[in-house]
Structure formats: structure tokens, C-alpha cells
N, C-alpha and C positions, 0 to 999 in steps of 0.2 A: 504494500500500500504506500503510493507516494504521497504522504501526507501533507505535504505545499502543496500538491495540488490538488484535492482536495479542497484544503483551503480557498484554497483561489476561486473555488466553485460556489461554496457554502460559506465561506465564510469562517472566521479563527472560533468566534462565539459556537457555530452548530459545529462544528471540529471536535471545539473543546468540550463542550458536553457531551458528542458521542463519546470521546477517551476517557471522559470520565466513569462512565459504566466497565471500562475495562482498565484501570488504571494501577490496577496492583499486581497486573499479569509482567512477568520478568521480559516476554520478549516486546509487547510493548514499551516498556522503558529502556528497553537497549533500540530497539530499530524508531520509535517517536521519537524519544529523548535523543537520539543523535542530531536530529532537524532542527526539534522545535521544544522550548519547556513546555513541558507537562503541565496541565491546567490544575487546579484545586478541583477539592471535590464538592466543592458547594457550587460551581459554577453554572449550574441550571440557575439558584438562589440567586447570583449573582445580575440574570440577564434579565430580570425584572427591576431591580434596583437603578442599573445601568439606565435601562428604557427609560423609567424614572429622571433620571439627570438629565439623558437628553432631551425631555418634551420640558423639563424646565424653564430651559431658555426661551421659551415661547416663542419658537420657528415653524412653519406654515412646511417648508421645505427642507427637506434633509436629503444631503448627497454624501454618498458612500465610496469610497474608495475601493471598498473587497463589498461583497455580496452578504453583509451579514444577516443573513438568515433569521439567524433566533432572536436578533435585536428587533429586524423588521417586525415580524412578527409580534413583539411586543408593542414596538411602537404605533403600527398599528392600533392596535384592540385595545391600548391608552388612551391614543390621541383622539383629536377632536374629528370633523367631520370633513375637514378641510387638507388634514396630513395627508402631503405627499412625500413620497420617497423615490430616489432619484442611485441608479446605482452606475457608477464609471466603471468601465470595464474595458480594460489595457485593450488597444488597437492591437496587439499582436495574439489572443487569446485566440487560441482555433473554432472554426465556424460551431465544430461539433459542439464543444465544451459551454460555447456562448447557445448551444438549446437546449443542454440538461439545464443550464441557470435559470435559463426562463419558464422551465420545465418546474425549478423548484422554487419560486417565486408567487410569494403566496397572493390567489387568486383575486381579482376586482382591478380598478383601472386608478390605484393609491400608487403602485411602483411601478415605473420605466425604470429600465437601460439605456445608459447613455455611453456610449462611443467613446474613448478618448480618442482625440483632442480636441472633440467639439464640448461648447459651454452650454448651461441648460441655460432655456429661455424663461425670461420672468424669475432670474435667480439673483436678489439681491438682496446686500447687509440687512435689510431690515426685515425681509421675508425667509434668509436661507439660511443651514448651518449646515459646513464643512465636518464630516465624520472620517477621520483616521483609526485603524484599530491595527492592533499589533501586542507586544506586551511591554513591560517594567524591568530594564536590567541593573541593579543597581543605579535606578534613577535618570536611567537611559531611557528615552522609549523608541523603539526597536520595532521596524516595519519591512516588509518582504521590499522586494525591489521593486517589484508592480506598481504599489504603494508609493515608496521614494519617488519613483518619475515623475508621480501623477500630482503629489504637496508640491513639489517642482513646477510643474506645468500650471496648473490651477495656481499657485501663489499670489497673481496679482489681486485676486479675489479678495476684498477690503472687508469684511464681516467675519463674523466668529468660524475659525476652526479648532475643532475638541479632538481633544486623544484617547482613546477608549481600550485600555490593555484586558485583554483577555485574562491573563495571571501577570502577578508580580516578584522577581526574584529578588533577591537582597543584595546578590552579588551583579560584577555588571558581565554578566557573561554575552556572548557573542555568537550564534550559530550561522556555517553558513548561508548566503544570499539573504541576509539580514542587515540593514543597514538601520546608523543611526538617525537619524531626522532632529533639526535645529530645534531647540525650544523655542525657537524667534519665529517657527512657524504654528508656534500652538498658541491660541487662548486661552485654552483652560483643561486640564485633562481631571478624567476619571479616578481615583484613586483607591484603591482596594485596602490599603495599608495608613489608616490616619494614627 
């Protein structure tokens, strides 16, 4: 199981919560853990909490970096009657993989797919909010490269972008095709560990 990609499809959120149901299996944590940290085991708990922070900031529009799944789906069936969800989805991402996403994208006409490098229409500071998710490495927050390109390209975007870590490590560890991302590109992240 290649489990970034995966991700890539569903998102680190419904990732994380699948490996949580198997989390204590030895080959699990050798063939996941080489990738990616291993999520807690509360993190079903966790993506309702989450959902929670993000309808906070009282945005109409949220656009997603990775496909997250189990967030959507909160956000969703939180938010008001107006929530839309907007997901970018790397220009280089093969046709096939781009129909299982849509395929697992929960039903009604609340989420698009958007293209990278195109911008959505009717997305602004005062209506939208930028969603990055990744994890916590020692204070790092730690995003696939998909990701990276995409805080890059969307940057000039003047309104809130949040950081949303799946788990948080204590140490700043590093897996491959993980990259750090500037705090100069976050307004406000998620925080698991107060």
C-alpha cells in the first residue's frame, strides 16, 4: 500500500483514521511509519473538533489543498447552508486517480474540484479560507510536495490560510517528499498539543 498516495486521494484526515483501526499491527508501523507519522488514536475525535475551528472563522468558502475527506464531510453537516468546498488538485495527478476523488467526494453540489493553476471564482479574503493539512514536527508543519507547490502558487491570495496537522510529533523529524512550509504562509494553524 502506497500510502502518499492514498493520501493524495482521500486525504491525510481519512488516511489517518483508516490506520488508526490498525495501528498497533508491527508491519504497519514499519512499512507506514517509514512514509509518514502514524496518527493518534483519537483521531476520528479529533476531525470533528478540527471541522469545528475551521467553520469558526466564519468563511462561506473553503479551499483545500489535499482532498480531505473526513474534514469535508464534517464541514459539511456543521456548516451552514451556504458552505462550499473547493478542492485543488495538482495539475499533474493522473486522469484515473482524479475519478476515484470524485468518486469519493461526498454527494450534492457543496464540493468542486479545482485544477491547479486555475483560481476559484468568487474567492475572496472576506468570503474564503485557504486549508493546508499535513502534520506537527517538532513545530515544523510538514506538507507532501503536492501541497508545497500549491501554498507557493496560490500565495498571493490576501485572506486567511490555516494549517491543519493530522498528528503532532514532539521531535522535528522529516520523512521523505515532505517539505517544510514558511510560517509566513500561515495565519493560524490547528493545534493538537496546547
Amino acid at each position: 500500500m502506497d500510502v502518499r498516495k492514498t493520501a493524495r486521494e482521500i486525504g491525510l484526515f481519512e488516511t489517518a483514521i483508516n490506520l488508526s483501526f490498525v495501528i498497533n499491527s508491527e508491519e504497519v508501523i514499519q512499512k507506514v511509519g517509514a512514509s509518514m507519522p502514524l496518527p493518534d488514536e483519537n483521531i476520528a475525535d479529533m476531525v470533528g473538533k478540527t471541522a469545528e475551528w475551521l467553520l469558526s472563522f466564519g468563511k462561506s468558502k473553503y479551499m483545500f489543498f489535499m482532498p480531505e475527506i473526513a474534514l469535508i464531510e464534517e464541514i459539511i453537516r456543521r456548516g451552514k447552508d451556504n458552505t462550499e468546498i473547493i478542492i485543488a488538485v495538482p495539475c499533474d495527478l493522473d486522469q484515473e486517480a482524479k475519478e476515484r476523488l470524485r468518486n469519493n467526494l461526498p454527494h450534492g453540489d457543496k464540493v468542486a474540484i479545482l485544477e491547479e493553476p486555475y483560481f476559484p471564482q468568487s474567492f475572496y479574503p472576506s468570503n474564503g479560507l485557504m486549508v493546508i493539512s499535513g502534520y506537527i514536527g517538532g513545530n515544523r508543519p510538514m506538507v507532501l510536495a503536492d501541497s508545497y507547490r500549491m501554498v507557493e502558487h496560490y500565495g498571493s491570495f490576501l485572506g486567511k490560510t490555516v494549517f491543519v496537522p493530522y498528528t503532532e510529533l514532539d521531535t522535528a523529524t522529516r520523512y521523505d517528499d515532505w517539505m517544510e512550509i514558511s510560517r509566513q504562509r500561515i495565519s493560524a494553524e490547528w493545534r493538537w498539543k496546547i
